[in-house]
C-alpha positions as CSV (number, residue, x, y, z in Angstrom):
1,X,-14.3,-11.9,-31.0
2,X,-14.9,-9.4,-34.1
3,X,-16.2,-6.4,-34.3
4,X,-19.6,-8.2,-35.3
5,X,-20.0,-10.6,-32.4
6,X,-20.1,-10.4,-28.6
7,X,-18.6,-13.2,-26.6
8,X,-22.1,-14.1,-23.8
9,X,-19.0,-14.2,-20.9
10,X,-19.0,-9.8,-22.2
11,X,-22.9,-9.9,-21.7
12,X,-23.1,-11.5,-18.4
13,X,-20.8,-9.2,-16.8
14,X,-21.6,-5.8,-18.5
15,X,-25.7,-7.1,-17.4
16,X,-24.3,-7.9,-13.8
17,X,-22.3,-4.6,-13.1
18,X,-24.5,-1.9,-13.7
19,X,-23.7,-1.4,-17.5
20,X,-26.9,-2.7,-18.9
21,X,-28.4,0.8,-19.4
22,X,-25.2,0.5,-22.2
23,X,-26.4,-3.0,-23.5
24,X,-29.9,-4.0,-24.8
25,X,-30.3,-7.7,-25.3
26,X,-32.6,-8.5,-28.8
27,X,-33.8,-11.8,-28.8
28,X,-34.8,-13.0,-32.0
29,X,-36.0,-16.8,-31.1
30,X,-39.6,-17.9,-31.3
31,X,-42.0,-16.8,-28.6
32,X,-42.3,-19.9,-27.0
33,X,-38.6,-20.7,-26.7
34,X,-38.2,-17.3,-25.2
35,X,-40.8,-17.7,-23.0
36,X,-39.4,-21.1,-21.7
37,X,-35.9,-19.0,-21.1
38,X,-34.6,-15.9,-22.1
39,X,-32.0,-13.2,-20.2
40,X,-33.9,-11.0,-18.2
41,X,-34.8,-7.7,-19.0
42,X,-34.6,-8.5,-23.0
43,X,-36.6,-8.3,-25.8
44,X,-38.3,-10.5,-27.9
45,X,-39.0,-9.9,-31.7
46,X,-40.1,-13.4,-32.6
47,X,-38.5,-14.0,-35.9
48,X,-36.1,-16.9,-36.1
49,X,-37.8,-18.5,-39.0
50,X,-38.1,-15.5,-41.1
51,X,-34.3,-15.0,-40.6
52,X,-33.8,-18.5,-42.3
53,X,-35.2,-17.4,-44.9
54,X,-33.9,-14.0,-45.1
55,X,-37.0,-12.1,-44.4
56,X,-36.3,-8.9,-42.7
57,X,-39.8,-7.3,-42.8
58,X,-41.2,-7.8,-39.2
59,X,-37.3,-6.8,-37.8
60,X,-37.7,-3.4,-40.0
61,X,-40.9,-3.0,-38.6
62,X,-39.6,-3.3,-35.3
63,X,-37.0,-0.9,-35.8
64,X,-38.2,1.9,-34.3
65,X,-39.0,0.2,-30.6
66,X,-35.3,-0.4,-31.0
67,X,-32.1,1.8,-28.8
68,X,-30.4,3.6,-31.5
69,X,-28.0,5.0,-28.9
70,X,-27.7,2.1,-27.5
71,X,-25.0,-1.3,-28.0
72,X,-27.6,-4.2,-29.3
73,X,-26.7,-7.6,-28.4
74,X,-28.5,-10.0,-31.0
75,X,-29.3,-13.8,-29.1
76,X,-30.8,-16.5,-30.9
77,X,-30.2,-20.5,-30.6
78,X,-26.6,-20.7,-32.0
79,X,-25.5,-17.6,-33.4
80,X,-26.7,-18.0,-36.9
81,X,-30.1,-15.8,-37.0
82,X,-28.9,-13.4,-34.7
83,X,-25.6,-12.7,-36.8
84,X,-28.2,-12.2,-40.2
85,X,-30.3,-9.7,-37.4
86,X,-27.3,-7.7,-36.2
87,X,-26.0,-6.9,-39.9
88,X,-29.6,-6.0,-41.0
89,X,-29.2,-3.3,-38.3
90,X,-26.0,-2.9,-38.8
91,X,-27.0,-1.6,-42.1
92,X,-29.5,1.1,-40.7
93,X,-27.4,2.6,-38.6
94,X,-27.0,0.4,-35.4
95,X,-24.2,-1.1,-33.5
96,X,-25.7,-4.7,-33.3
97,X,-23.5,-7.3,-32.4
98,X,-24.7,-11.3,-32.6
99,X,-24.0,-13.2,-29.2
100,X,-21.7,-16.2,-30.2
101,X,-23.2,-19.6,-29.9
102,X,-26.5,-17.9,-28.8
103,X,-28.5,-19.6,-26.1
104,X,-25.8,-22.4,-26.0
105,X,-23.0,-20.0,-25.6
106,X,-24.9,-18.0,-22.9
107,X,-25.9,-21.9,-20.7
108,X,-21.5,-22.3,-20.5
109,X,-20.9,-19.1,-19.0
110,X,-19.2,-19.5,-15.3
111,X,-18.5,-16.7,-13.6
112,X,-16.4,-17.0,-9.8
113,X,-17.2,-14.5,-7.1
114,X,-15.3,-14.0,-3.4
115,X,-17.8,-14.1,-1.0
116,X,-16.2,-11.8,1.6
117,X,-18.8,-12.4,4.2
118,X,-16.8,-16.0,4.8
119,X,-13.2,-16.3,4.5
120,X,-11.8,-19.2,1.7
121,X,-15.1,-19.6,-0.2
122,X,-15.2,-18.9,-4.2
123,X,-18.5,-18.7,-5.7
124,X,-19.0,-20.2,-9.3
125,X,-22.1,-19.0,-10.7
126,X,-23.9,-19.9,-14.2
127,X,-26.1,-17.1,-14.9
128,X,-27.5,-19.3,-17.8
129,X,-29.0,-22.2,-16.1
130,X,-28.8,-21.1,-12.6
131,X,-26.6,-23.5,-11.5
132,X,-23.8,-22.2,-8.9
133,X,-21.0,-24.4,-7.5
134,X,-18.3,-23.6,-5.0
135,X,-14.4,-23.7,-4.2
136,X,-13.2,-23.8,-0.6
137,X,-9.8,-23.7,0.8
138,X,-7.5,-23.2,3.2
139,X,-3.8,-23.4,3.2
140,X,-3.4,-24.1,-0.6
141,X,-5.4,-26.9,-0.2
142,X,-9.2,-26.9,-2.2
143,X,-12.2,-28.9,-2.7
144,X,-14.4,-28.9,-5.5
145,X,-18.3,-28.7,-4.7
146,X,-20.8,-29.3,-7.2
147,X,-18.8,-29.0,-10.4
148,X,-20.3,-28.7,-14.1
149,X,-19.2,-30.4,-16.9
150,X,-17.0,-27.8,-17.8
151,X,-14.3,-29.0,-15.5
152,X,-11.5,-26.3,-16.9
153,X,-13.6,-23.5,-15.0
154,X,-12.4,-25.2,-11.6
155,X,-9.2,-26.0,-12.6
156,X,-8.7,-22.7,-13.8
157,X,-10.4,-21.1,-10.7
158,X,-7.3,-23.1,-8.6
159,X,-4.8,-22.4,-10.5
160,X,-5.2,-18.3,-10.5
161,X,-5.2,-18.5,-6.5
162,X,-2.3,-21.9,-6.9
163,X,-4.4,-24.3,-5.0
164,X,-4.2,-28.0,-5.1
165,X,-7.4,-29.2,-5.7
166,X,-7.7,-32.5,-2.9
167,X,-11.1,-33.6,-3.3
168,X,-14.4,-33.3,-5.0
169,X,-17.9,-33.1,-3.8
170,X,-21.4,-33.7,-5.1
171,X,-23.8,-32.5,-2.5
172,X,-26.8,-35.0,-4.6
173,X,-27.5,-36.8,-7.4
174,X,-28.3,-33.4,-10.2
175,X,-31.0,-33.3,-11.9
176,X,-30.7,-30.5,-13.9
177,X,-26.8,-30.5,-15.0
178,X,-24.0,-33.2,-16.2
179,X,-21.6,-33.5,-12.7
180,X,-18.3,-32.7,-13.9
181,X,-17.0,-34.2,-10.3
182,X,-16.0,-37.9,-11.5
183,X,-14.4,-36.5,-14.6
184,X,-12.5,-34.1,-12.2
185,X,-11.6,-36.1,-9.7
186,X,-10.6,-38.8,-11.9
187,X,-8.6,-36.4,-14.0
188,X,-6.9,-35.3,-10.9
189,X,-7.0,-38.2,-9.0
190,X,-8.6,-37.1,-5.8
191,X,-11.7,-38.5,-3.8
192,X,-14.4,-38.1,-5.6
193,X,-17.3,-37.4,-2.6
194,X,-21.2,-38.4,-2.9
195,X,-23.5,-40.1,-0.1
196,X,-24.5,-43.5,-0.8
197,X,-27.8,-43.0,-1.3
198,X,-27.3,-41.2,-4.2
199,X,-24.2,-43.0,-5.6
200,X,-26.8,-45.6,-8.1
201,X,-24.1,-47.8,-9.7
202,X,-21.1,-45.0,-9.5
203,X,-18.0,-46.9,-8.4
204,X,-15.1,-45.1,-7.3
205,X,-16.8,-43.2,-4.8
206,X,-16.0,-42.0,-1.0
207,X,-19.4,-41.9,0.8
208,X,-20.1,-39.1,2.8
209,X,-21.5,-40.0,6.2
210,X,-23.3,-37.4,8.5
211,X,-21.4,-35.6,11.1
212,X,-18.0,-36.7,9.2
213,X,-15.5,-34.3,7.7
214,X,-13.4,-33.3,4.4
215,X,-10.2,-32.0,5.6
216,X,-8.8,-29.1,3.4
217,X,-5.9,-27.5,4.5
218,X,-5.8,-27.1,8.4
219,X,-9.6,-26.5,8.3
220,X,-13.1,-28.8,7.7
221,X,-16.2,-29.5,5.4
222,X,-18.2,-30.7,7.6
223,X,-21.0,-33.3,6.3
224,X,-24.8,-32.6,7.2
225,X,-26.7,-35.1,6.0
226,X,-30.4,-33.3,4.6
227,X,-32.0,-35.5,2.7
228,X,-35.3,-34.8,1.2
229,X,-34.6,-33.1,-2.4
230,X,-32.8,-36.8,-3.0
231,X,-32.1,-39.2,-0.6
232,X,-28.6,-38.9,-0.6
233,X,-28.7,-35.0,-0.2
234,X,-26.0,-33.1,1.9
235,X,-25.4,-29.7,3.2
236,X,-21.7,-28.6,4.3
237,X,-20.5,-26.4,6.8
238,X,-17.4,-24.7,6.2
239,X,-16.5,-22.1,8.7
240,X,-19.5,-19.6,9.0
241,X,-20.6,-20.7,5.0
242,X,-23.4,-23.1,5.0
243,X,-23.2,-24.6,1.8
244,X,-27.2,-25.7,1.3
245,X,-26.5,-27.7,-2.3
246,X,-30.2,-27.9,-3.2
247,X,-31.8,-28.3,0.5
248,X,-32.2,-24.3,0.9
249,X,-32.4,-21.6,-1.6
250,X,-32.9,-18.3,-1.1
251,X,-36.8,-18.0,-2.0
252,X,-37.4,-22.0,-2.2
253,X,-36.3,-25.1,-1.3
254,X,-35.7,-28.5,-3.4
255,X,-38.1,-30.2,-5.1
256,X,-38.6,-33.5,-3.9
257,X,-40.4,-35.1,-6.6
258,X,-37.3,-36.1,-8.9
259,X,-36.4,-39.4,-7.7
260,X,-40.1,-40.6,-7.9
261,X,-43.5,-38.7,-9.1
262,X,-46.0,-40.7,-7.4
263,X,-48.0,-38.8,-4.4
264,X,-47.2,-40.8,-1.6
265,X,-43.3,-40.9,-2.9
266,X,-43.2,-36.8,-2.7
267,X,-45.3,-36.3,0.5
268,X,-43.0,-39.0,2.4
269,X,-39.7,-37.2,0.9
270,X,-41.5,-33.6,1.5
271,X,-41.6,-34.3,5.3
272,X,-37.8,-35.5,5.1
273,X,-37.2,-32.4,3.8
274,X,-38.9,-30.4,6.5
275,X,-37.2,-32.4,9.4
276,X,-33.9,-31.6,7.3
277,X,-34.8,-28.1,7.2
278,X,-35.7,-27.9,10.9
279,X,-32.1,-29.5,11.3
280,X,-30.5,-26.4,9.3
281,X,-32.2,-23.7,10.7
282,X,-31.2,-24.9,13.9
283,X,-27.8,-23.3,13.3
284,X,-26.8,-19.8,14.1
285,X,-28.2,-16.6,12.5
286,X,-24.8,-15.1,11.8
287,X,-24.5,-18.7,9.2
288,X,-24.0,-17.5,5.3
289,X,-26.2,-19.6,3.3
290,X,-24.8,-20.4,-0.2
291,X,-26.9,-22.4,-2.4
292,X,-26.6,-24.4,-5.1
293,X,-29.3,-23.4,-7.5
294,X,-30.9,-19.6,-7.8
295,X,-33.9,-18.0,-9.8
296,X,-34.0,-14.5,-10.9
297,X,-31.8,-12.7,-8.1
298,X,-29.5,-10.4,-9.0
299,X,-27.1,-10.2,-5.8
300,X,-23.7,-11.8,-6.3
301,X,-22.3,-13.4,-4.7
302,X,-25.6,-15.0,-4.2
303,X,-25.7,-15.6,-0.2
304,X,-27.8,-14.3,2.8
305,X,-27.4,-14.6,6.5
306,X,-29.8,-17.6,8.2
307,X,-31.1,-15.2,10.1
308,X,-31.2,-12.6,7.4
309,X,-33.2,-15.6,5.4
310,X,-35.5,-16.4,8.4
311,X,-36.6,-13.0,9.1
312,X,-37.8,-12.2,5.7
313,X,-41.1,-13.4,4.2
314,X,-39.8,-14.2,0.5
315,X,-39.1,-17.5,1.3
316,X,-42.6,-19.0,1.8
317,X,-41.5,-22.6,2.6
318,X,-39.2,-22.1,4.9
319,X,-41.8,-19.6,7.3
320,X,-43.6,-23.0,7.5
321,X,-40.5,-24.6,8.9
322,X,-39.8,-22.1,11.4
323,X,-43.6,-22.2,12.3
324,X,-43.2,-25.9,12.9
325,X,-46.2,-26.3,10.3
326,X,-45.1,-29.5,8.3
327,X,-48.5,-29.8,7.3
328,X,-48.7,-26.7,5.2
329,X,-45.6,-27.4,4.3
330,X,-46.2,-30.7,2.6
331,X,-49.2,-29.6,0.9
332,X,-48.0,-26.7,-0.2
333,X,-45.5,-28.3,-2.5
334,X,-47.4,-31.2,-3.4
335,X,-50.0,-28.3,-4.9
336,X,-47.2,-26.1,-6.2
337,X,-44.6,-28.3,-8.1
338,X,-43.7,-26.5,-11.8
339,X,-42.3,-28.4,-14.9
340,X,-39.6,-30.6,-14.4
341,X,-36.1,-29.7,-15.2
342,X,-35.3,-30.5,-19.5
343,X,-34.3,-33.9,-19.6
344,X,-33.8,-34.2,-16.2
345,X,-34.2,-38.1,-16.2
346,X,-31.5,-38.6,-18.6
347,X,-28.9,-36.6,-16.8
348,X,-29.5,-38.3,-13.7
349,X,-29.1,-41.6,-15.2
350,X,-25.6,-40.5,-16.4
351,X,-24.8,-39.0,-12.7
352,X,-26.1,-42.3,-11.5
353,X,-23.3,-44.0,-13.9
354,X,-26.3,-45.7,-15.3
355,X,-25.5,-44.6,-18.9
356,X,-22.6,-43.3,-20.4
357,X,-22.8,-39.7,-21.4
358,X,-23.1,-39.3,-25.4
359,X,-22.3,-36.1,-28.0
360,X,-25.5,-34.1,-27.5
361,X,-24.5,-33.9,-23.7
362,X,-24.0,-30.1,-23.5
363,X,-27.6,-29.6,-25.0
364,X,-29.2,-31.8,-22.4
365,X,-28.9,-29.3,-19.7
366,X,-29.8,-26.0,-21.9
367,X,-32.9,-24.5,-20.4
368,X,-34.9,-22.9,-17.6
369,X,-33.9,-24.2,-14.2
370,X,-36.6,-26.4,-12.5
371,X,-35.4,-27.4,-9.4
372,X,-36.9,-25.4,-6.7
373,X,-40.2,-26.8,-5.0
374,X,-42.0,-23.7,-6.0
């Protein structure tokens, strides 16, 4: 990167580790673009369409609400308006830096955690789209769960611990991201793992059947089947990790609306979800939940002890599981559901193997994620 850009992998970690007092995040998009997905704790200055045509009078008028101690990361779209931004205040005195590739630069970054509370789990987190995907192993031996598109983060993630990747796993049908696990697995030629409820007219494809196993190394991933959030939805269990895919997230659950809007579809695929839930929680406390989706939290690795997760009240779905209330629970998330994911029908059709994915395929996942029931 030059000295006038900032690469969006810099801004996610210097936001993560306590260095955001030394970065403030300017977002220069429109106000309803920013609205539908921005980095937390930035600030908008609605401009993008003065900046195309080089009009710098509602930035300069800005300027005083702006750090001047302060590194200022400039985010637009694509990295076009916010480079014009950043050298305006460059030129008063500021050290302004343009994000590169923007928005779309900022929905690629991966970032890979330990999770220390279980041993031979590696958390892959997309702080952009709120995706997170997983590597477990044992005895340099991995498998793949939930892989993006970007398919060199995994291999990459192996390779700096020099682990042969063995098999990858698609805990559902996504809605909200391009599966990168048939590229993978075909690149690599492993198993490629998805139940067949969710397979649509993939071929190629080992079905995973409840109470069966992945071996990696001398240890397990063992299948839980949980449907609800998609018919063909799993949850693994590899040592004390609970891998929830999108059953169980921290504050929410799935939505189970995707595969079909109607009432009666979601109410009948709401109370599959319960009894899936009910099936889940039935583990023990000391379990590490690590799901596949998250919201606004901050800890990383993102993961929290069942118990941990049962005995709080953030989690307003799940406290009508553990009250046996299906009722409330149904209704609840028939009266709560939010905006699908962008797109989201197209991307399944391409995990589905329905349609072949074409050159706007990064875009189609850009965007606020939608996939919780509430």
């Amino acid at each position: 990167m030059s000295n006038t850009t900032i690469d969006p992998i810099d801004v996610s970690r210097r936001l993560q580790h306590d260095e955001s007092a030394d970065l403030f995040v300017l977002d220069v998009r429109s106000e309803s673009e920013y609205d539908e997905w921005q980095i937390g704790e930035s600030m908008n200055i609605p401009i993008y369409d003065e900046l195309l045509e080089y009009d710098y009078s509602t930035l300069e008028s800005h300027i005083d609400e702006l750090p001047a101690e302060t590194e200022i990361a400039v985010m637009c779209i694509a990295g076009v308006t916010s480079a014009r931004a950043a050298e305006f205040l460059r030129t008063h005195g500021f050290d302004a830096k343009s994000v590169a590739d923007g928005m779309n630069g900022w929905g690629r970054v991966h970032r890979q955690y330990e999770v220390e509370s279980v041993d031979g789990v590696v958390q892959i987190v997309r702080p952009g789209t709120g995706c997170v995907s997983y590597l477990v192993h044992d005895d340099g031996e991995a498998v793949v769960v939930d892989p993006s598109q970007y398919i060199d983060e995994y291999l990459h993630v192996a390779d700096e611990r020099e682990l042969e990747i063995v098999g990858i796993a698609d805990t559902h049908a996504h809605a909200d991201h391009v599966s990168g696990a048939r590229q993978l697995a075909g690149e690599l030629d492993v198993p490629y793992y998805l139940h067949e409820d969710d397979a649509g007219e993939l071929g190629r494809v080992t079905e995973l059947v409840d109470g069966e196993s992945i071996a990696v190394g001398g240890r397990d991933l063992d299948v839980i089947y949980t449907p609800g959030h998609t018919p063909g939805s799993v949850s693994f269990e590899f040592g004390d990790a609970l891998l929830s895919g999108d059953t169980l997230f921290l504050r929410s659950v799935g939505r189970p609306d995707l595969e079909d809007s109607a009432e009666d579809a979601v109410r009948t695929a709401a109370s599959q979800l319960f009894d899936s839930l009910e099936r889940v929680t039935e583990l023990d406390d000391e379990r590490v939940v690590l799901p596949g989706h998250f919201s606004d939290e901050s800890i990383r690795p993102l993961a929290t002890d069942l118990g941990e997760l049962q005995a709080e009240t953030t989690n307003e779905l799940l406290s009508y599981v553990e009250a046996g209330d299906e009722d409330a629970f149904v209704e609840t998330i028939v009266d709560s559901l939010a905006d699908e994911p962008a797109n989201y029908n197209e991307i399944k059709q391409i995990n589905w193997g329905k349609e072949q994915p074409g050159g706007d395929v990064e875009e189609l996942e850009l965007g606020p994620n939608n996939c919780a029931a509430n």
